[in-house]
C-alpha positions as CSV (number, residue, x, y, z in Angstrom):
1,X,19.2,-0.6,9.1
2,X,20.0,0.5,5.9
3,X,17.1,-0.3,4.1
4,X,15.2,1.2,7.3
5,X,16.7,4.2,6.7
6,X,16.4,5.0,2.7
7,X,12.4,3.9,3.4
8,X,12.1,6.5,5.5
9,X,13.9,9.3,4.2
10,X,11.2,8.4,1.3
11,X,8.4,8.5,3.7
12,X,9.4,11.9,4.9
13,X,8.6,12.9,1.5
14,X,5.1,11.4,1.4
15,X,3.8,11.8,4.9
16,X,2.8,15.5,4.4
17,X,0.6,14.5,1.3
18,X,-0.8,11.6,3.4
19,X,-1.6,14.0,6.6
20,X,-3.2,16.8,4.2
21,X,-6.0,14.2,3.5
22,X,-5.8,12.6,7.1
23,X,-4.3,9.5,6.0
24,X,-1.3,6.9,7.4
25,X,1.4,5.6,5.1
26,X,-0.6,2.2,5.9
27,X,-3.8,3.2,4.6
28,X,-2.8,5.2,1.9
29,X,-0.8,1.5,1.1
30,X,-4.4,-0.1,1.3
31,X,-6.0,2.3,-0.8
32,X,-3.1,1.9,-3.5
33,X,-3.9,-1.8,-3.6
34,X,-7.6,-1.4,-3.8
35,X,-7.0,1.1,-6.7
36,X,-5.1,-2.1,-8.8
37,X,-8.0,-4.3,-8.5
38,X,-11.9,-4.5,-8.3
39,X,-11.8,-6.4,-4.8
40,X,-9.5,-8.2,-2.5
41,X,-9.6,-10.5,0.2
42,X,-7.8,-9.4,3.5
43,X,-5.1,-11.8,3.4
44,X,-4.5,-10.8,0.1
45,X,-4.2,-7.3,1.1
46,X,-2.1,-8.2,4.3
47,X,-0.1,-9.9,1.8
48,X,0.2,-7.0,-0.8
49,X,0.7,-3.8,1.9
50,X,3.3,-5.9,4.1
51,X,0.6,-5.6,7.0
52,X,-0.4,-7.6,9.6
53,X,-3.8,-9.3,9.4
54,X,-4.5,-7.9,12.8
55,X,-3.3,-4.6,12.3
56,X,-5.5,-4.6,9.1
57,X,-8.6,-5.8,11.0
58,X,-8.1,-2.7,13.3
59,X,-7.0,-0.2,10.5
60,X,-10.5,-1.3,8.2
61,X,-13.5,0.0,10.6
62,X,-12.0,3.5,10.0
63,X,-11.2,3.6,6.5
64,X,-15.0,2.2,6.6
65,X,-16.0,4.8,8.7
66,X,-14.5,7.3,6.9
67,X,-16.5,6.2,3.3
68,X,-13.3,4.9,1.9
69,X,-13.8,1.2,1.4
70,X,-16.8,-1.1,1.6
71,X,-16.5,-5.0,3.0
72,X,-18.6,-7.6,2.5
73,X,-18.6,-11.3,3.0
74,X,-17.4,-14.2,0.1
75,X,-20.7,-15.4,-0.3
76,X,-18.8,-18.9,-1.0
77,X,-17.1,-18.3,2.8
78,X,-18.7,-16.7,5.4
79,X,-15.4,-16.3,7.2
80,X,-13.6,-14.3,4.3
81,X,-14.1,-10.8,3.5
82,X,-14.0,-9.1,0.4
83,X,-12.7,-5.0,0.9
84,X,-13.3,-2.9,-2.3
85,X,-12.9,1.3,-2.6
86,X,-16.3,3.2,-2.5
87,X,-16.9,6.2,-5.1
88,X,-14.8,8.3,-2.6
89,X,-12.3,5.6,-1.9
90,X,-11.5,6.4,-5.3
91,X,-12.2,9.9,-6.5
92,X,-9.2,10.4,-2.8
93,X,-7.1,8.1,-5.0
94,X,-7.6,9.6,-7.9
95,X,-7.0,13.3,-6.6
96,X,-4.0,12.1,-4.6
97,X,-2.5,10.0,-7.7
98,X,-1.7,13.5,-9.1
99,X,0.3,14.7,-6.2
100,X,1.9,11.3,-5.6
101,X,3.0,11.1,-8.5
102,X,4.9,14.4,-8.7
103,X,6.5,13.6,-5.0
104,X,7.9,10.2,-7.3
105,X,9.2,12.7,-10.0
106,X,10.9,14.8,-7.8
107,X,12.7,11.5,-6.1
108,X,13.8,10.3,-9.5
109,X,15.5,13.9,-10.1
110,X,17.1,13.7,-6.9
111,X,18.5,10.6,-6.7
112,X,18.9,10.5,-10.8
113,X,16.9,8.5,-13.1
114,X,19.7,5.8,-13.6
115,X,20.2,5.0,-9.6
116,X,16.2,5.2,-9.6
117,X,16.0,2.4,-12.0
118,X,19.1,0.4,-10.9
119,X,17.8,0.6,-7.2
120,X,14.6,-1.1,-8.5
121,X,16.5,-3.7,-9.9
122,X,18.6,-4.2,-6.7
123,X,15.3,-4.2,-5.0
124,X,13.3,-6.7,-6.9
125,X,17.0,-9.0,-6.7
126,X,16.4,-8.9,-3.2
127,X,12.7,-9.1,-2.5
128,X,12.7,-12.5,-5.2
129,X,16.0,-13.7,-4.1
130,X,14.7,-13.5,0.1
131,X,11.5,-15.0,-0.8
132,X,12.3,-17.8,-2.5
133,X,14.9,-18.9,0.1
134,X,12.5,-18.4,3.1
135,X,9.5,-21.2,3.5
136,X,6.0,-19.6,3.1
137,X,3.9,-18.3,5.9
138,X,1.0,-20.7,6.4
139,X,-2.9,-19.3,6.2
């Protein structure tokens, strides 16, 4: 519950940045992982966001729709499908990196830079430490 609870007290911070350019924390995760590479698969981004591939396959249309991302099919699979930003996809990302970042800056003065850096350490302990002791989810 704890860990509930600090994620959203975080996402209280974001959400009005994300509703000023009519986004949900999951998209705006989507977009994020698009930004660090050229093109993903959808498992991979299910993978990377912490969403569902269901919940993806709903969520994609409208981020489509909307101009933000572009999908295709592996032309060495049929059945898989690549998801890369568009030119708006990223010239949003790029004008909400600004922003985002500043909401980050403000965190690390209110919670101090030491905690901010030791809580990412306790973090990463626990994401590496759960993972490894839990069997992998199969494809």
């Amino acid at each position: 519950m704890q860990l509930l609870r600090a994620r959203e007290a975080v996402m209280q911070r974001f959400r009005p940045h994300l509703r000023a350019h009519g986004l949900t924390d999951q998209q705006w995760r989507v977009l994020r992982a698009l930004a660090e590479a050229p093109s993903l698969e959808i498992l991979e981004i299910s993978e990377r966001c912490c969403i569902l591939p269901a919940s993806l396959s709903l969520m994609l249309p409208k981020l489509e729709d909307g101009g933000l991302i572009s999908r295709e099919s592996n032309p060495a699979d049929q059945r898989r499908v690549i998801v890369s930003l568009t030119k708006g996809g990223r010239e949003l990302f790029a004008e909400m990196r600004a922003e985002s970042e500043e909401i980050y800056g403000q965190l690390a003065r209110d919670i101090g830079g030491e905690r901010m850096t030791a809580l990412y350490d306790l973090l990463e302990v626990v994401i590496t430490s759960l993972s490894a002791a839990s069997p992998r989810r199969r494809r």
